[in-house]
C-alpha positions, 0 to 999 in steps of 0.5 A: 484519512488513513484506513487499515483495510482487511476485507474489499473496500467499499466505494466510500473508503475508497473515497476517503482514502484519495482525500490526500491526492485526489486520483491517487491513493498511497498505500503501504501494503503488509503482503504476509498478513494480507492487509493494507494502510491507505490515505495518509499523505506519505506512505511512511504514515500508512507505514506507520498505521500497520506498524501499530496494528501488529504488522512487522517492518520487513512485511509492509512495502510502499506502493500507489493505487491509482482508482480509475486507472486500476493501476498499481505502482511500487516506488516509496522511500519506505522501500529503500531497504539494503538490509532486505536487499532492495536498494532503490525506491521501487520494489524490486523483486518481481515476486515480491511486487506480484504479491503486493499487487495482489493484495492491493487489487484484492482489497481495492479493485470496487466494482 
């Protein structure tokens, strides 16, 4: 189930959202707007999920949150953006990276 969340997630979403892979939620993060897509089973539908509800393509990156871990990681095929001078799956500037986890950890961390 993919959730846009815009305020803390509950425990409930939270839930919800690792229907797909369990221990993991995959995430695609729009780091301007300060918002996230979480739960589908490829970051290219939470992707997708922002897309429609106003977010611009050049704003959303792809990252895992890992709920019992409060663990964040940044490699999706939806970061693999040469145009935007990031030529891998991972994100690669570390500003950038700070900002998505912010916005993740902000949004995710329950409890």
């Amino acid at each position: 189930m993919i959730l846009i969340i815009r305020e803390p997630a509950t425990a409930e979403q939270i839930t919800q959202m690792e229907q797909a892979f369990g221990s993991m939620i995959k995430l695609a993060v729009d780091f301007k707007r300060g918002i996230l897509a979480g739960g589908g089973s490829l970051h290219a539908d939470c992707e997708q999920a922002l897309l429609e509800d106003g977010s611009q393509q050049e704003d959303i990156w792809g990252a895992d949150w890992y709920p019992h871990k409060r663990e964040v990681t940044f490699e999706a095929l939806i970061n693999i953006r040469p145009r935007q001078q990031n030529f891998g799956l991972e994100i690669q500037d570390p500003t950038l990276r700070e900002q998505v986890e912010a916005v993740a950890r902000r949004l995710l961390e329950v409890g």
